[in-house]
C-alpha positions in Angstrom: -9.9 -4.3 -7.6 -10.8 -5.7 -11.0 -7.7 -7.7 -11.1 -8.1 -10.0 -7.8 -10.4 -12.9 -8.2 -11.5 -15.6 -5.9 -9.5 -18.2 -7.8 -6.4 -17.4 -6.6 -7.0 -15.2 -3.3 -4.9 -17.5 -1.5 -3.2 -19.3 -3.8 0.4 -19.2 -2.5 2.7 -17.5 0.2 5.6 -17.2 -1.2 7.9 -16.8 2.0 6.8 -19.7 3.6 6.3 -21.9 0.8 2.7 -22.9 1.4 -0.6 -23.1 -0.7 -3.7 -22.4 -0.2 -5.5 -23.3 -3.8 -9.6 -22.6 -4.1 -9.4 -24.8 -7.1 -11.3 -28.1 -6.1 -12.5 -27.0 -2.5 -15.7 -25.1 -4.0 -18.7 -27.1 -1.8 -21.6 -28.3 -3.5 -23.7 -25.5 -4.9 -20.6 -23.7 -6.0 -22.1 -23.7 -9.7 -24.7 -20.9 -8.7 -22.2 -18.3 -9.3 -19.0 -18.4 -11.4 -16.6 -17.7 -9.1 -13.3 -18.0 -11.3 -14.4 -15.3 -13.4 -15.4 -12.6 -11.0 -13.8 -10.0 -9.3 -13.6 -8.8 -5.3 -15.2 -5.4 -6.8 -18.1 -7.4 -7.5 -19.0 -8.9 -4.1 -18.1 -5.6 -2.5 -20.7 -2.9 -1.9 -20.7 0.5 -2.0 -20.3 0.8 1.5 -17.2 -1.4 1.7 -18.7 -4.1 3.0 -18.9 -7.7 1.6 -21.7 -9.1 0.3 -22.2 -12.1 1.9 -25.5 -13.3 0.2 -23.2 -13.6 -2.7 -20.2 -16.1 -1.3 -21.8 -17.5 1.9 -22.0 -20.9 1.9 -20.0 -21.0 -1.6 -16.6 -21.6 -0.1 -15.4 -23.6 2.5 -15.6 -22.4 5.7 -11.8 -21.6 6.3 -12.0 -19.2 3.3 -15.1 -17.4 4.6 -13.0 -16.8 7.6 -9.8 -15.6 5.9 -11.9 -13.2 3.7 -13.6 -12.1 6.8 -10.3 -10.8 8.6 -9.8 -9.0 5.0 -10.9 -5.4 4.8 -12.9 -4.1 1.7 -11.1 -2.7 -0.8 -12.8 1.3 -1.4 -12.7 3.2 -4.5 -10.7 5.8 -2.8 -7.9 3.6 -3.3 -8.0 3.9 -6.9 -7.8 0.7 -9.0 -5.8 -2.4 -8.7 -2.4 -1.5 -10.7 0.1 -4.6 -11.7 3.2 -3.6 -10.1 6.3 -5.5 -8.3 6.5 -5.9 -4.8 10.5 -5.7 -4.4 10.6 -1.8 -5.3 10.0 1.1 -4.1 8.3 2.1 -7.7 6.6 -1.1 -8.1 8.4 -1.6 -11.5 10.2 -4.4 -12.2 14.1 -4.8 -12.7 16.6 -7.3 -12.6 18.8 -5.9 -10.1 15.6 -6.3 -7.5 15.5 -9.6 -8.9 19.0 -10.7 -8.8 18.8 -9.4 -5.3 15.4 -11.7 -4.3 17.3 -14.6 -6.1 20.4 -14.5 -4.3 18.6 -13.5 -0.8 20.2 -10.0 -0.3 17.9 -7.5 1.5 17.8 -4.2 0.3 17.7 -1.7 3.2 20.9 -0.7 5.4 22.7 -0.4 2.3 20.8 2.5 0.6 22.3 5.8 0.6 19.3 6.9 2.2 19.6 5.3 5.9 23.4 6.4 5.7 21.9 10.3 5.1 19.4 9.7 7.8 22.3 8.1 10.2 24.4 11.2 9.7 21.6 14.0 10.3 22.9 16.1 12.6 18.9 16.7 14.1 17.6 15.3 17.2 16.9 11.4 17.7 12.9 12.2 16.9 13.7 13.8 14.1 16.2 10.7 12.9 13.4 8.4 14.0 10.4 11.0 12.0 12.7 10.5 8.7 13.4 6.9 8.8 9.8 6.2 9.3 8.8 8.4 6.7 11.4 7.1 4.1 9.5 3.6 5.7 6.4 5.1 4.9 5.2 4.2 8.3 4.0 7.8 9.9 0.8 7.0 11.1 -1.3 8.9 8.7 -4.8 8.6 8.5 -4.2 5.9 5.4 -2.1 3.9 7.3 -4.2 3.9 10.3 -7.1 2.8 7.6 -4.8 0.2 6.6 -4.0 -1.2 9.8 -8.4 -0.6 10.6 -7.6 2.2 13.0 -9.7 4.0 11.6 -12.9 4.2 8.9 -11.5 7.5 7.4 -8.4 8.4 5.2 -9.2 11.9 4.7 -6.9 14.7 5.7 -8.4 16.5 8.9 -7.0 19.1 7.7 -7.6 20.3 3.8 -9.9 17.4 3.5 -8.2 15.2 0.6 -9.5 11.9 -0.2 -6.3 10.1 1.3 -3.5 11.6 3.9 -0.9 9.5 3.3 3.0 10.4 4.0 3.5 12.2 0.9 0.6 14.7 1.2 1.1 15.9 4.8 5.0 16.2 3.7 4.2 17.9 0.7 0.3 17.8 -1.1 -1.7 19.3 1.8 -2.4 22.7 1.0 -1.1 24.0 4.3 2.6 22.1 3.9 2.2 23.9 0.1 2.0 27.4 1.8 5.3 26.4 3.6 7.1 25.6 0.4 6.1 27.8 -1.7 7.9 30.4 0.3 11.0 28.3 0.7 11.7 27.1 -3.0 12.3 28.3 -6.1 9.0 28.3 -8.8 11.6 27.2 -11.5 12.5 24.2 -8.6 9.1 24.1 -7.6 8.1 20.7 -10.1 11.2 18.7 -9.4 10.5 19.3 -5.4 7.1 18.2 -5.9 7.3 15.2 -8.0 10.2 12.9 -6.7 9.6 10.2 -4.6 10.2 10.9 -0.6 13.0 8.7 0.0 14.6 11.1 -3.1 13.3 14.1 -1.8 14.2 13.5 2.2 17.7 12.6 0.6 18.2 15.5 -1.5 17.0 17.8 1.6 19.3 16.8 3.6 22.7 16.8 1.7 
């Protein structure tokens, strides 16, 4: 959270090419508190809720509105981690740039889809595994994301966050499955791929 400031929460949108820049539209009174240099983890309680005796009135209306349809960053979400958007991995490479540069969409093309196309599994199954290589199952996370729900624990073992990878593979009672299934000397490689890796190599 540390890393996303007021000063540039709506600064630009890159698809459609238009700006929203804070700089200049602070109203009058603005100098009571330095918003450039703070971050959203500071006007953000405990509870996940903003703290609006801290920004209201200190921005123009239209921003209190757009930060209002924001939800709270939490802690179970770790911290804010500098990573780019066009991959998977969130690292940066040039082919993912090339690609943004030239407008090719990466997608159809991966090996993945064509794996997932060819399963010889039901239609719900096909559908399951695209939307899990999607990351799109509606775990508790995702329904938090989407403000479903207030909870992102796993009903079942507990765990801070149930997203796609722990009911798949993390949640104690998907383990049990496993662990009778693979190899131990397999066990870490099965375990620590990415799911679009792992679906893949499961099913070829």
């Amino acid at each position: 959270m540390a890393k996303s400031y007021f000063s540039n929460l709506f600064t630009s949108d890159p698809r459609g090419g238009r700006k929203f820049p804070l700089h200049g539209r602070f109203p009058e009174g603005a100098h009571r508190l330095d918003l450039p240099s703070i971050s959203v983890a500071d006007v953000v309680s405990p509870a996940g809720e903003w703290r609006w005796n801290l920004i209201d009135g200190l921005l123009p209306a239209e921003i209190l509105l757009r930060v209002t349809a924001i939800k709270c960053p939490l802690p179970i979400f770790s911290n804010d981690l500098v990573g780019w958007n066009a991959t998977a991995s969130s690292q940066f490479s040039v082919k993912s740039a090339y690609r943004i540069r030239n407008g090719i969409v990466e997608g159809p093309n991966e090996d993945i889809w064509k794996v997932i196309a060819q399963f010889k599994g039901t239609q719900r199954m096909q559908i399951f595994l695209w939307l899990a290589c999607r990351d799109k199952i509606m775990t508790n996370y995702e329904q938090m994301k989407r403000h479903f729900v207030s909870d992102a624990r796993c009903g079942l073992c507990g765990a801070d966050v149930e997203d796609v990878d722990h009911i798949l593979r993390h949640c104690p009672n998907s383990f049990l499955v496993w662990r009778q299934l693979v190899r131990a000397d397999k066990m870490q490689d099965f375990m620590s791929c990415d799911i679009k890796s792992w679906i893949k190599i499961n099913l070829t």
